[in-house]
N, C-alpha and C positions, 0 to 999 in steps of 0.2 A: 608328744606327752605320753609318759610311761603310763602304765594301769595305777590308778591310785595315788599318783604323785602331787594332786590336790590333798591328799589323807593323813601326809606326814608330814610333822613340823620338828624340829632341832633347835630349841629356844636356846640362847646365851643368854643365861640365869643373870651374867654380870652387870649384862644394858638390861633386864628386863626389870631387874631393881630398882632403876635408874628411873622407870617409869611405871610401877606398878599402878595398878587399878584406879582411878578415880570415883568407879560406882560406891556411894555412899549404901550401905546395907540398912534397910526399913526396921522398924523395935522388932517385930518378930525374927529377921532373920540374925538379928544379936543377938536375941535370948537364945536360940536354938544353937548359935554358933558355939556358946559356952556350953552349951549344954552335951555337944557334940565334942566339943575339944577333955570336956571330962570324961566322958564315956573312953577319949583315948588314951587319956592319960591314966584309968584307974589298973588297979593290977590285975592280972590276966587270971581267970580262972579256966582256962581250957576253953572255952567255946565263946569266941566274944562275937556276940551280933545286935543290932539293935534296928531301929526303924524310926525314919526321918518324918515327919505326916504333916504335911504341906498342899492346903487346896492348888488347884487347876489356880493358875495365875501368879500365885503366891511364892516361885522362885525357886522350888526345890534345886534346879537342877544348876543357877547362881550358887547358893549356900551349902551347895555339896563340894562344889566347885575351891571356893572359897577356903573351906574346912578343909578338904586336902591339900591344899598348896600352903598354909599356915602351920597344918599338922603332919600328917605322915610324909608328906614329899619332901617336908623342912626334915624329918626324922630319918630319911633315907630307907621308905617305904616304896615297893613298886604299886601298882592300881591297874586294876583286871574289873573295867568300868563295860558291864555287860546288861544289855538292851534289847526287846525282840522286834525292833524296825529301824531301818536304816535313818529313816528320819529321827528318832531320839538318840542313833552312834553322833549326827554330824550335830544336834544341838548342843550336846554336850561336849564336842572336841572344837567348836568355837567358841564355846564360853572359854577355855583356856588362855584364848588372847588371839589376836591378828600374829600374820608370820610377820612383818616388817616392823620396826618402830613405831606405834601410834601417840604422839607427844600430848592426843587431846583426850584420848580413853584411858591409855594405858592396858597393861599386862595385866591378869591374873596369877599369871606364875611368877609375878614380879613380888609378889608375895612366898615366894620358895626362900626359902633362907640358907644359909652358908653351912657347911661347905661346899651342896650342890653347886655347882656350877653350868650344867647343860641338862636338859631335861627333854627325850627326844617321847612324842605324842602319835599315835598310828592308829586309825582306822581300818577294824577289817571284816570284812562278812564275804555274802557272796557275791552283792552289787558290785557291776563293773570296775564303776568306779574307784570302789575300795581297793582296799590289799586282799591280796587272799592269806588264807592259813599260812602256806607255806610262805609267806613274806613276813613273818612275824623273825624277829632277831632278840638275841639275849640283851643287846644294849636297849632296848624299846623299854622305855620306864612309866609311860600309859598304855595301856592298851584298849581299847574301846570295841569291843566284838560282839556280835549278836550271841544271844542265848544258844542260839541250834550249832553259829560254828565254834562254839565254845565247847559245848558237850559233843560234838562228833568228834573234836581233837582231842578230848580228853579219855573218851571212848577207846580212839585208835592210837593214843600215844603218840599224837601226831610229832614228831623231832622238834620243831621250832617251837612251837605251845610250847612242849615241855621244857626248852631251856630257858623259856622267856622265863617259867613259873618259879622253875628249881631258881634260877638267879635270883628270885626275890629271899631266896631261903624264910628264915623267917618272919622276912618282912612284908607279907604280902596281906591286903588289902583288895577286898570286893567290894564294887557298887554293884548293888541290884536294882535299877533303875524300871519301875511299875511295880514292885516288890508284892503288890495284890497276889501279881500270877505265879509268885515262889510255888505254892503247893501243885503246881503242875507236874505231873510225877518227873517228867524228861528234868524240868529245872529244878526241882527240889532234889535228884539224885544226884544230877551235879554238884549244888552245894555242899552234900554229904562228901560225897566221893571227894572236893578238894580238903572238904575238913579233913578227913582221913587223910590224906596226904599233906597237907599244912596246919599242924595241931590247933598253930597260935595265929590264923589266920584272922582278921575282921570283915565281919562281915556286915558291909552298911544296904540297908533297904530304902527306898524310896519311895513314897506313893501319897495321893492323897484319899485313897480309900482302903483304910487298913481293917475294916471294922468286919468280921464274919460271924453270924451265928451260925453257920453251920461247925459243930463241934473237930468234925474229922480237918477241916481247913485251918479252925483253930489251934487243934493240936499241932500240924506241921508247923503251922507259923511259930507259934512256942520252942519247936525244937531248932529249927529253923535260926529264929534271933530270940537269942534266950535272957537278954537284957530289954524285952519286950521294946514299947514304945519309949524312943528317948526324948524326942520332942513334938509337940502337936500343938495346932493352934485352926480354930474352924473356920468355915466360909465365913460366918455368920460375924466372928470377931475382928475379921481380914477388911470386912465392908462396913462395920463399924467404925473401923478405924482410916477411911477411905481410902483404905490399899487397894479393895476391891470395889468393883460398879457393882451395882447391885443390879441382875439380870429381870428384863420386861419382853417378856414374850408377845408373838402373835403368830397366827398359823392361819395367814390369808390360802382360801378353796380357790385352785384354779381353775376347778367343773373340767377340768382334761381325765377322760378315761383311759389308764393304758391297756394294750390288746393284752393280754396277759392270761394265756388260755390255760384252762387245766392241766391238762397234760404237760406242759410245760410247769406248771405255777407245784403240781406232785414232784415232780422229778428235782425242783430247785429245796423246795421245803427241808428235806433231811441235808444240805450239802453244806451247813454250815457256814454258808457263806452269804454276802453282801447280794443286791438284787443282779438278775443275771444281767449280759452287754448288753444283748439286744432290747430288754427292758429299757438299761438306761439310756440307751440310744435311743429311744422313741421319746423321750421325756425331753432327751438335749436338743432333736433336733427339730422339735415343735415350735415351729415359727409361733402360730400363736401365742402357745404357752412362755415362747419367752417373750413375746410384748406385754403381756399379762404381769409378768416378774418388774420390766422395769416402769410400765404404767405404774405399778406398788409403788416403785422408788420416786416418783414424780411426781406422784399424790402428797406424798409426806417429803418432800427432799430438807424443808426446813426441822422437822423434825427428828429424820434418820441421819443427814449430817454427812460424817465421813464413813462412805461404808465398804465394807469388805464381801465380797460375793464369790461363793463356792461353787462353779461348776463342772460338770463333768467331761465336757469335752472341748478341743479348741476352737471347732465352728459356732459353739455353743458360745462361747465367749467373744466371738466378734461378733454375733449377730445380737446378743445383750449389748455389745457395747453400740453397735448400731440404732438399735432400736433406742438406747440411751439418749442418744445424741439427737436426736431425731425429738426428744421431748427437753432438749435444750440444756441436756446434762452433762458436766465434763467427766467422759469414761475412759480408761487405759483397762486394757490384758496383759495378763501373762499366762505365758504355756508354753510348753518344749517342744510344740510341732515346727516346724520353718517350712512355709509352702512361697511362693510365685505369687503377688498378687496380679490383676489385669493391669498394674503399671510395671511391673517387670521391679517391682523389690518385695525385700527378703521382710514378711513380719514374722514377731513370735522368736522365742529363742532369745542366750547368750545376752549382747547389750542391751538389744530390745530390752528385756526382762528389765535388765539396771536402770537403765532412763527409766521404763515406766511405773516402775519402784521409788525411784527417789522423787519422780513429781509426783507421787501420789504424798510421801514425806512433808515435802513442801507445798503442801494444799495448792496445787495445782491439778490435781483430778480432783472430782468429788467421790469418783467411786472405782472401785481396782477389784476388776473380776479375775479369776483364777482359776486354776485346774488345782485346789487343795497344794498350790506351792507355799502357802505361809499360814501352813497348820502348825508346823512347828519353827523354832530355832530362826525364825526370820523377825527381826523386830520392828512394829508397827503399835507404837506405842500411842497413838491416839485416835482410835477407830472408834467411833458413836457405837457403831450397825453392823452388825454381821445377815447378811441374806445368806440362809440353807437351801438350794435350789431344787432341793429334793429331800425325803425324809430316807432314813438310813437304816439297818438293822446291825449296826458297828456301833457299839458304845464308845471305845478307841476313838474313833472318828467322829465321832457326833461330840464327844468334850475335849478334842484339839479343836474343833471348827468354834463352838462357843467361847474354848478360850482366849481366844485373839481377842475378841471386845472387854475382856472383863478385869483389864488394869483401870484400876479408881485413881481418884485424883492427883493424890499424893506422888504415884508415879507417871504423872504426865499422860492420867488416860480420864474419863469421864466418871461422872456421880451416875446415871443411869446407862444401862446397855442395852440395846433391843435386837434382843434376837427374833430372827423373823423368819420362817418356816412352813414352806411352802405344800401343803398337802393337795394331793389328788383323789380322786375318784375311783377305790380300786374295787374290784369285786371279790377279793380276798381278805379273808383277816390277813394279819402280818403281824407281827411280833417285833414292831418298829423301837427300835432302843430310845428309851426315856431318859430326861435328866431332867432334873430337881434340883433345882439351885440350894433351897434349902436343905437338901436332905443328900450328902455328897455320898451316902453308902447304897444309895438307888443302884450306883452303875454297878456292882458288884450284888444287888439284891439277892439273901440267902434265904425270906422267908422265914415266917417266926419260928423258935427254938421249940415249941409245944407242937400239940396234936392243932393243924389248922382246922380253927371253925367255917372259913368261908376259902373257896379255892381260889387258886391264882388265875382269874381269870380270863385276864390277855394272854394268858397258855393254853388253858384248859378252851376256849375257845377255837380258837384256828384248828385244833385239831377236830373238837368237837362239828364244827361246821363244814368241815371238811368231808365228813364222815355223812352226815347227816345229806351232805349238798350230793351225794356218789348215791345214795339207796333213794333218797326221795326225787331227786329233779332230772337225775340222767337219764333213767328209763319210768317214764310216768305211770306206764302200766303194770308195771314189778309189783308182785305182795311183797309189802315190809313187815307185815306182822303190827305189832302193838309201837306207838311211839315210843314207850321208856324201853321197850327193849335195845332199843337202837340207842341207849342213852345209856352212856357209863356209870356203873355202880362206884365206882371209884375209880384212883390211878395210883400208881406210882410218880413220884417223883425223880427220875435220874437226873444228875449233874457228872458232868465228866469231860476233860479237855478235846477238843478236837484239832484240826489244824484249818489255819485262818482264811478267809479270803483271800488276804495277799499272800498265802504260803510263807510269812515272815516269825509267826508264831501260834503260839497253841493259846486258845482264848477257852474259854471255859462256857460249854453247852448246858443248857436246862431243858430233858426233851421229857414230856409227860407221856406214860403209857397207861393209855383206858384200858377199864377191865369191864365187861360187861358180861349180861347173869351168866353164871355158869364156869365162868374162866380162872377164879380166884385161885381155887385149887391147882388149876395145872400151872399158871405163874409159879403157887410157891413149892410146887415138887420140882419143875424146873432149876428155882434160884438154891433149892438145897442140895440140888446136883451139881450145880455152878460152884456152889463154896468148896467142894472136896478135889474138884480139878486145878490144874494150871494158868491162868488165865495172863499170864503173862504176854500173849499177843493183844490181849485187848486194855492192857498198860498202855500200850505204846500208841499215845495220840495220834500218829499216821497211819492204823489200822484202819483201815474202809472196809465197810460191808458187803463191797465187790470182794473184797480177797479173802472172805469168811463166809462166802455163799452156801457151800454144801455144807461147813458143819450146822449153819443156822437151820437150814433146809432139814438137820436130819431132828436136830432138838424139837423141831413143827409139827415135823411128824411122829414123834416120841412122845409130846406132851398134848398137844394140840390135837383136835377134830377140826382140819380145815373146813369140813362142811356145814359144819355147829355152828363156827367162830363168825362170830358178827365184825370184829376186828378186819379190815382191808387194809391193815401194814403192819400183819405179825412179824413177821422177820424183820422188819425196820426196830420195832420191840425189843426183839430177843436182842438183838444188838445193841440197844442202848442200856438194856440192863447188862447185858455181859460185860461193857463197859465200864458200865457204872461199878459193878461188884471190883473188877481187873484195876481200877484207880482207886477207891473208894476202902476197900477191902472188907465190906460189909452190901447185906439188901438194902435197896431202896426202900424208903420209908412207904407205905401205903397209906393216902388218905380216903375218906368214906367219901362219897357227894351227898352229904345229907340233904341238900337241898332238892336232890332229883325229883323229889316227889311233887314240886312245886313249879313244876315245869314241864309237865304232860301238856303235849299239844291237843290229844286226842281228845283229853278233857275240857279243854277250847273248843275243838268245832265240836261234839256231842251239847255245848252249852250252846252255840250260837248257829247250829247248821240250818237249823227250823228258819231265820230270820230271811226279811229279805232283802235281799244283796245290797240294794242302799241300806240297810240297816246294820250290816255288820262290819264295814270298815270302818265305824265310828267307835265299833266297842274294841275291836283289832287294834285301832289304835292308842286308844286308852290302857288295852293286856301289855300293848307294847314296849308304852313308857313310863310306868309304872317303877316305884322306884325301889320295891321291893323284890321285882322280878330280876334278872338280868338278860332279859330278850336281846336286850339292844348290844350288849357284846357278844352274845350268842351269835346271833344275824348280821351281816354287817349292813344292813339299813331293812326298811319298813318291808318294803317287795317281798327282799327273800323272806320276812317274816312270813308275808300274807300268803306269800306261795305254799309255803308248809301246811301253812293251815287247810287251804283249799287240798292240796297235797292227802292230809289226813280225814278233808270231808271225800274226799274221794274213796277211799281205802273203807271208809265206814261204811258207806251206801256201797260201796261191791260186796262189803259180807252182809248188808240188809238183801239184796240182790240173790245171793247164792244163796241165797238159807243155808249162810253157814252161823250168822248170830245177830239175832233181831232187840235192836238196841231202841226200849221205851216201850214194845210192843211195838213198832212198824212194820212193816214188809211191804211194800208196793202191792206186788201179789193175792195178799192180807186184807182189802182194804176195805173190807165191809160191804162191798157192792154183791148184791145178787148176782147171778151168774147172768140171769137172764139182760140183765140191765149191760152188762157186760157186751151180752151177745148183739143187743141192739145196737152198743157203739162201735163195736166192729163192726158188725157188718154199713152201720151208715159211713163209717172211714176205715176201709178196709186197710189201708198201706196206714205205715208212720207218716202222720201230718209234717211232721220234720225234716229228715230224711229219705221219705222213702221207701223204707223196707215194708217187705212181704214177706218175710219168713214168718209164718204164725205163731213158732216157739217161742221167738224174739219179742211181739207183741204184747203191750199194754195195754188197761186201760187208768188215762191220769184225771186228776182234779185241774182242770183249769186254774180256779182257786184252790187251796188245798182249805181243805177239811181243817188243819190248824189253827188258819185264819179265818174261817163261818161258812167254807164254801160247800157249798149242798151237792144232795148226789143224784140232783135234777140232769137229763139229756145237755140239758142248755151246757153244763159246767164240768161235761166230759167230752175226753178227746182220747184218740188212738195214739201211741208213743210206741217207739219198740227202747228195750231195758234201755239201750245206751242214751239216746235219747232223754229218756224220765228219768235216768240218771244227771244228765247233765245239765237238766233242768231243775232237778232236788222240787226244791219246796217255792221256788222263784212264781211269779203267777204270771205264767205266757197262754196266748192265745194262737196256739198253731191254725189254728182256722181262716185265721186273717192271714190277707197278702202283704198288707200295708202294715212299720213298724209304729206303736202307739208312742212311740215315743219321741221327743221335742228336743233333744241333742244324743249326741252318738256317747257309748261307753265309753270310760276311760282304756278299756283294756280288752283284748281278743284273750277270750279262753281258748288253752290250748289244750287238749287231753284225748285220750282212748282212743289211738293213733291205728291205722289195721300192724297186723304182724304178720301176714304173710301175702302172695301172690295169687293167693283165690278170688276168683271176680276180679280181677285184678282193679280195670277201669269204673266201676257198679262202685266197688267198694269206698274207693278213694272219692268218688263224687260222692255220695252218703258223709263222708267225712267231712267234704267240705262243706257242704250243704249242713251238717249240727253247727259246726261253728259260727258259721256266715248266720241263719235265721237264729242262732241262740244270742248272736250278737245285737239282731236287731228286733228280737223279741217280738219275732212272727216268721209265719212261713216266706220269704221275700222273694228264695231263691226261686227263679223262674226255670232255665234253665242250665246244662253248667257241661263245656265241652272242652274234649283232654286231647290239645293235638303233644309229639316228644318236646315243644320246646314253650309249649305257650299253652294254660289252660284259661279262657274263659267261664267268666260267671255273667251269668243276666238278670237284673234283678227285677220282679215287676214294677211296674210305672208305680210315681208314686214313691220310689225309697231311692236314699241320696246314696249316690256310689262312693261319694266323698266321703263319707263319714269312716268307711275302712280302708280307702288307701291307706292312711297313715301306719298300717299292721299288717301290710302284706310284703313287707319286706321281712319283716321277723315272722310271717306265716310261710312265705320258700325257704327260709335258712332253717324252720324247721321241717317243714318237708324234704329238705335235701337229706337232712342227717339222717331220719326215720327213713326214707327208701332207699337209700346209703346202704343201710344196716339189712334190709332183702335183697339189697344186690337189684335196685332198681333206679332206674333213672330218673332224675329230676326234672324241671319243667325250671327255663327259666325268668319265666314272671307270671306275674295271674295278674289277669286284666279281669276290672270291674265294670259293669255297664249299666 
């Protein structure tokens, strides 16, 4: 089999008359069909283009289909039918008709009218399978090619392009098939550039999300098809009329956390693309998580019916369809792997595929899992259920996968559709692609046309937490300064095309740049230096910020005080504005964060740091969820919220500490006691009751009770603490003097904080440390004693105190002592045993 010789068809127009089409066309696709056949028929005024708008389901790419084989191909038109994924070239070059005779469907082209008589069809991009550019011929009367190898040939004048095009002279005819992404500069130069070279060319768009407030998108579109919208018709009218299912969500938690560690999770963020393999390989190859999927399906099987399942990988699909079967379910896969099973045959692949295809047809599966083979162009016209086996950051992809369930009655498909949506546990925001069945301009969301009163929060978020997650949690002991300073005063908004996950096309990015105090100004002496240069490399959608490093580097250092700059991904900035200006041809819009002021953390623990510790998770979580706040998409759950906070009671009590600023009147220090009384309780507990220490500078003297809550500044109600200690104690009421913990079950949680920072004392020190945490845990002196061999430290606790009670935190007490003496270039210990 030659390259591509699946791609080409050579119809005889004479038998295909003989048998044209039986699919009967729905009222909407009449009405548009007239409406489209006028649009070709009116008289030419130089620029003819218009735009088809047709929901996800609702047949665009039938009634395009349709319209040209009735109109221009009957008129001796050629068709330069251009698409940016090889999956919508082959949907739309099978709508055209089967190669052989079909006496039970019939031909589309069977609809060509006379004098045509042969009409030859060609697939080409850069998939294998296809043709390539240079396969293209002047006889080719379809042409079906991706956007990118359409403008590279047009670019390079590639010889065959150009006689296919010159042959149509002036008969040529464009589909722009997702016509959304016209304004992408690569595809919108192209359509210029052929108008300039085919005066009287048409130009047909397709989409079902035409609608932009963003002005500069609008205008292209206008110039672009300047016979605006010719035909439309809504989700909303399409499932009224039960053409369409009307879509029933659920987004069963499979409590599966993926490892998905920072360093990694930074490095993914700005790349534009879908989650990385090894993420989704941890997802696909979770045994449990996928018993979890089809336990869902077996809970509801009467319910969800006939369903369609998206996964990512081909083990991933037998082991669904395993575990399927195993709860008495009839399951088939497909996938393109072909492996050996342990009986020596071939699954997966080729016929497989087709058997397992048509008995899912003929209700003999109940459920037909998949590697995303029948997102598009594959027709499975009565599917209840669609399972998303994972949440996606591909609009693209997230409304092909919905579209499969959502043919209505009338064509052979269901009144309700349940999409079902499988979410996990992640420790990152994500900026996971939405759809809104009712609101089909979501997938293209441009944000209101005004000055926005409240920010886009599932943006302004991930980055936001991002930010905030690097200065407060990575290094505990770091001065941050003031919370709001850490908190952006506003941002920019860029929008700018990038290149896709699949490398198939340019999708169109929304990346927000925080401006925080102090930065306003060098942003906009930057962006007025931007406007007077070239920015012509940052047009070009496959510009990466790798091959722009030293000029960003040198505008950083031009505008910027990298030491000032609270920002920890300026040059990722600078590049998405220089982007945005290079597509856009203007600044990004700046919005204020008015809301920042209602969002100091600092102002949280300053209100609730006095409380005691059972007393303030209850008010924590009441700031939380609150419905005026927006904590909860700030954070992505309650913890990180609470860690902040504790985060910011920390940071307070080191500046009441340093007398660097005594907040209410406090100071440790401060504390109203005689000196003498002082003297007396040193010397009766000379060392820290907690820790240990003996350095005198370091020492305290504390409230047992504190004075807030009525405690007296009687012997009985004082004890010895050194600062860190009576820091990290705050206002809590512990009795370091006792061995034994007063208390009747263990904390929910190990504080972990004021870690050492370097190799003095080395061994002294670290025991000190573990010793705050261990007796802060049990709310008394407990630790008896605590010995550090290189791979094992014991702790002993006196009689009396459950060693149980912190097992369960000493596994996340070595992971973080590994990281902390990592960072001195000292060796770990690996376990700590409790006694």
């Amino acid at each position: 089999m030659t390259s591509g010789s699946d791609y080409y068809r050579e119809y005889n127009l004479i038998k295909a008359r003989k048998a044209p089409s039986k699919i009967n066309m729905a009222p909407h696709q009449v009405d548009a069909q007239v409406k489209l056949m006028n649009w070709f028929g009116k008289e030419s005024k130089g620029k003819n283009g218009g735009i088809l708008v047709l929901p996800t389901g609702g047949g665009k790419t039938f009634t395009a289909v349709r319209f040209l084989c009735q109109g221009p191909l009957s008129e001796g038109y050629k068709v330069l039918w251009l698409a940016h994924t090889h999956h919508l070239l082959e949907q739309a070059y099978y709508s055209f008709g089967p190669r052989e005779i079909d006496q039970q469907n019939g031909f589309e082209v069977g609809y060509v009218q006379e004098p045509r008589n042969k009409l030859n069809v060609r697939v080409v991009s850069g998939t294998k399978d296809h043709y390539n550019i240079q396969q293209t011929k002047a006889t080719d009367d379809v042409l079906i090619c991706t956007l990118q190898t359409a403008s590279s040939a047009l670019k390079r004048q590639q010889p065959n392009f150009m006689k296919f095009l010159e042959s149509a002279g002036e008969k040529l005819l464009v589909v722009f098939d997702e016509a959304h992404h016209s304004p992408a500069p690569t595809y919108r130069n192209l359509m210029i550039n052929l108008r300039e070279k085919f005066s009287q060319m048409y130009l047909l768009g397709l989409t079902a999300t035409p609608t932009y407030n963003d002005e500069n998108k609008k205008g292209w579109l206008k110039e672009l098809y300047p016979d605006d919208i010719i035909y439309q018709v809504t989700l909303n009218e399409l499932m009224a009329q039960e053409i369409l299912a009307k879509p029933v969500f659920e987004n069963p938690n499979t409590e599966f956390e993926p490892d998905f560690d920072n360093r990694e999770y930074e490095k993914w963020i700005n790349s534009f693309r879908d989650l990385p393999e090894n993420i989704i390989e941890q997802l696909a190859n979770s045994r449990s998580r996928n018993q979890f999927i089809a336990k869902a399906y077996a809970k509801k099987r009467d319910k969800f019916g006939k369903t369609l399942i998206f996964a990512d990988r081909w083990d991933q699909c037998v082991q669904l369809c395993e575990f399927l079967r195993k709860e008495g379910v009839k399951a088939g896969a497909m996938f393109s792997h072909v492996y050996q099973n342990g009986n020596g045959r071939i699954i997966g692949g080729g016929d497989s595929n087709s058997k397992t295809l048509e008995k899912f047809r003929n209700n003999e599966l109940d459920v037909l899992v998949n590697i995303r083979m029948l997102t598009e162009g594959t027709d499975v016209p009565d599917v209840d259920t669609v399972f998303l086996t994972r949440q996606t950051t591909s609009k693209i992809l997230l409304t092909q996968m919905i579209g499969r369930a959502l043919r209505g009655p009338k064509f052979g498909g269901t009144e309700e559709a349940h999409i079902v949506s499988f979410v996990d546990n992640w420790n990152q925001k994500i900026n996971w692609a939405q759809w809104d069945p009712l609101d089909e301009t979501l997938l293209i969301d441009e944000g209101p046309t005004g000055p926005q009163k409240r920010p886009p929060w599932q943006l302004i978020s991930i980055d936001l937490v991002r930010h905030l997650s690097q200065v407060m949690f990575n290094n505990k002991s770091m001065e941050i300064g003031p919370f709001l300073q850490n908190v952006p005063i506003g941002w920019y908004q860029t929008k700018f095309f990038a290149l896709s996950d699949n490398n198939e096309d340019y999708e169109e990015t929304s990346r927000l740049v925080m401006v925080f105090d102090n930065e306003k100004e060098s942003y906009e002496q930057l962006m007025d230096n931007l406007a007077k240069i070239d920015l012509a490399d940052y047009e070009n959608e496959e510009t990466t910020i790798e091959s722009k490093t030293e000029e960003i580097t040198k505008w950083s250092e031009k505008y910027f005080n990298p030491e000032n700059s609270i920002a920890d991904d300026l040059e990722n900035n600078l590049f998405y504005i220089a982007s945005h200006m290079g597509q856009v041809k203007e600044k990004p819009k700046f919005f204020n964060f008015e809301e920042r002021k209602y969002h100091d953390m600092d102002e949280i623990a300053r209100q609730y740091m006095n409380l005691k510790l059972f007393e303030v998770d209850p008010k924590l979580k009441t700031e939380f969820e609150r419905d005026d706040r927006y904590w909860r998409v700030i954070y992505p759950n309650f913890e990180s919220f609470r860690q902040q906070f504790f985060a910011c009671v920390q940071r307070l009590q080191d500046l009441k500490i340093d007398d660097i600023h005594v907040i209410d009147g406090f100071n440790p220090e401060n504390n109203g006691l005689d000196q003498s009384i002082k003297e007396k309780v040193k010397k009766k507990y000379p060392n820290c009751l907690s820790c240990g220490e003996i350095n005198k500078k370091l020492l305290e003297v504390d409230h047992i009770n504190p004075r807030y809550f009525g405690g007296s500044d009687s012997l009985d109600n004082l004890q010895t603490l050194c600062r860190y200690c009576n820091i990290s104690k705050n206002v809590l009421e512990i009795d370091f003097r006792t061995n034994t913990s007063p208390l009747e079950t263990p904390q929910n949680e190990l504080k972990i904080f004021n870690p050492p920072r370097s190799h003095e004392l080395e061994d002294e020190t670290w025991i000190k440390y573990l010793k705050r945490l261990i007796n802060l845990f049990y709310c008394a002196s407990v630790v008896k004693n605590i010995t550090l061999n290189e791979k094992e430290w014991k702790v002993e606790l006196y009689d009396g105190n459950i060693p149980a009670w912190i097992k369960p935190h000493l596994e996340e007490l070595i992971d973080e002592i590994t990281i902390l003496r990592n960072q001195i270039n000292l060796k770990a210990p690996e376990k700590i045993i409790v006694v």
